[in-house]
N, C-alpha and C positions, 0 to 999 in steps of 0.2 A: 771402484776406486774410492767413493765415498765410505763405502763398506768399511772396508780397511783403515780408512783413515781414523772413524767413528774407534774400531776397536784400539787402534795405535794411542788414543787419546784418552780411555779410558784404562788402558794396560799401563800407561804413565802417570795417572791418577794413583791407578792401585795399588802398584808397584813404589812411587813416593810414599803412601802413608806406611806401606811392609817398614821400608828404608828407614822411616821416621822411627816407626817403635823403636826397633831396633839401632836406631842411632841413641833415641834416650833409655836404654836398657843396657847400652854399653858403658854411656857417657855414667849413668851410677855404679854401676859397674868399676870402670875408673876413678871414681870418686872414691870410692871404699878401700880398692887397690892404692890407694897414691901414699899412704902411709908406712906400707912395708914397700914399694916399688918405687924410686926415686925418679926412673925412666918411663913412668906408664903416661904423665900427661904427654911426653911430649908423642909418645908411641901413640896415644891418643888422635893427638893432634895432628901427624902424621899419616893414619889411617882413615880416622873419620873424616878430615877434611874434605876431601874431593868428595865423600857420600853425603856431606851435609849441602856442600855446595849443588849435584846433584838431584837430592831433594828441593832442595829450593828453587831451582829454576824447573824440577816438577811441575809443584805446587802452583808457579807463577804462572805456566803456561796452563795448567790445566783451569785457569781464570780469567787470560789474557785470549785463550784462544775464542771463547762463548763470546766473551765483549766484543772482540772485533765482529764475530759472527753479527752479533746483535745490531751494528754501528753498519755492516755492509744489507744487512737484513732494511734498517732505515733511510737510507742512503746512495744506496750502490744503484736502486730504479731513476732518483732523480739527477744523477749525475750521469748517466747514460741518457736518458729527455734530454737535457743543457745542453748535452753535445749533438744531440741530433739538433735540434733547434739552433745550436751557434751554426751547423753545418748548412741548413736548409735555408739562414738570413743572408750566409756569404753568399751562396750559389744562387737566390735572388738577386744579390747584388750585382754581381755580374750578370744575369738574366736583362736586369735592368738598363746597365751602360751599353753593351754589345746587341740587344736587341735579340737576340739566338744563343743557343748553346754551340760553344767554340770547338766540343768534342762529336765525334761523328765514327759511328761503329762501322761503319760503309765504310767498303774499299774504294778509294778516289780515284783507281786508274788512272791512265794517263794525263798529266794535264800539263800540255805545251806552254802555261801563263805562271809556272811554279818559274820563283826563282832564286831559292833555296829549302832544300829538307833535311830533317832530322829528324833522331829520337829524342820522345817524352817522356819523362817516368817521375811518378811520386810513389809514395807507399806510407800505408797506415797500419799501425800495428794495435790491436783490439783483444779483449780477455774479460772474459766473466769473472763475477766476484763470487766468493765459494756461498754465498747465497743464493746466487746463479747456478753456482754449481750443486746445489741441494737441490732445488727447487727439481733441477734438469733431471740429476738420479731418482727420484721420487718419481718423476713424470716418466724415466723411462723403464719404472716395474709396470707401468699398466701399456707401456708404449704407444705410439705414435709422433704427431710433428711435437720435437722440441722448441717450443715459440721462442724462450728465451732466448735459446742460443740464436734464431734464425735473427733474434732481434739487436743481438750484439753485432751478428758479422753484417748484418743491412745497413746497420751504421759505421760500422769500419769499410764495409765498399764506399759509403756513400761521402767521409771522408775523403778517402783515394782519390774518388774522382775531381772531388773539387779541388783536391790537392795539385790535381794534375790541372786543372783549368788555371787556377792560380802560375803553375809552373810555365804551363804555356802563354801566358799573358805578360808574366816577367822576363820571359827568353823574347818576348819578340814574335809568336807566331804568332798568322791571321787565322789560323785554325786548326787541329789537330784530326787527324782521320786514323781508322784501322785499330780504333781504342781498343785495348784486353785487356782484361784482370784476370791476373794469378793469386794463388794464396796456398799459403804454405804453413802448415801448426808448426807452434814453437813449441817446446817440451823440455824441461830441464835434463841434462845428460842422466841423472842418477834415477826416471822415472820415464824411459820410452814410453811409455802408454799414457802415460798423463800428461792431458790438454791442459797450458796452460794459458796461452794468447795464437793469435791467429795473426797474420802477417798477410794484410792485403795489397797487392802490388798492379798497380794501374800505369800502363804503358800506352805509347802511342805515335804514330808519326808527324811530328809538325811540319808545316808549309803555309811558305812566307812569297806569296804574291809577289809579281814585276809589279 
């Protein structure tokens, strides 16, 4: 996926500066014509524009795309930290007021003192930054564990869950049992194979004590 992307990037470098000669090889071209050809600017104008245009958003991207690169190369590790750390202060926080965790992966079986249940549900939705995604392609020509990736989606579970603590504290349960997470890749329609965010979904039954 990287692979491809790497050449699509560079084929649109290439390919603008072709454009370019060729844009200013025409445009004297038209200059020298415009004497005997009263219609050539505007055929000019007509023609070249969209390949000028073209070129130019070339050019921009084949300098815009490195920068971002570079900006998520600096960046995209500690804004992934912030959010684990915002995630791990909440979930103390409640650790703290309630004294225990509110969620519970045990089946609660029966219990004659319930006296209301329902479902729980939050979800988090989590994506590498193509820095991440560099790092992960690289990592997997020599293969084995992806850290990166494992360390985006440890923080997108680990969202979820609090998310779901949070939800169950605001609806009113005394505690939620039967916890699961699901997760499901998102991928843009025009790229099935390509991971773009990961969608983690944390469910559960709450129950509210006589």
């Amino acid at each position: 996926m990287m692979k491809n992307k790497g050449y699509t990037r560079y084929g649109i470098l290439v390919f603008s500066i072709v454009i370019l000669t060729s844009l200013i090889s025409s445009s004297v071209s038209a200059q020298e014509q415009s004497s005997s050809d009263s219609g050539s600017p505007i055929f000019g104008l007509c023609f070249l524009g969209p390949i000028f245009l073209l070129t130019i958003f070339g050019l921009i991207w084949a300098i815009l795309y490195p920068t971002m690169l570079l900006w998520a190369f600096l960046f995209s590790d500690k804004k992934l930290d912030n959010m684990i750390l915002n995630t791990a202060e909440r979930e103390a926080e409640i650790f703290s007021e309630l004294g225990r965790d509110p969620l519970s992966t045990v089946d609660g079986g029966y219990r004659k003192e319930v006296n209301t249940a329902g479902i729980v549900w939050s979800g988090a939705v989590y994506g590498p930054s193509h820095w991440h995604l560099l790092i992960a392609w690289i990592n997997n020509l020599f293969g084995g564990s992806v850290d990166i990736f494992q360390k985006v989606i440890s923080a997108g579970r680990a969202e979820s869950m609090q998310r779901l603590r949070e939800a169950a504290i605001k609806e009113g349960w005394d505690e939620v049992i039967n916890v699961r997470i699901d997760t499901a890749v998102m991928s843009p329609g025009t790229n099935k194979k390509g991971i773009r965010a990961v969608e983690v979904f944390a469910y559960g039954t709450g129950i509210k004590y006589s």
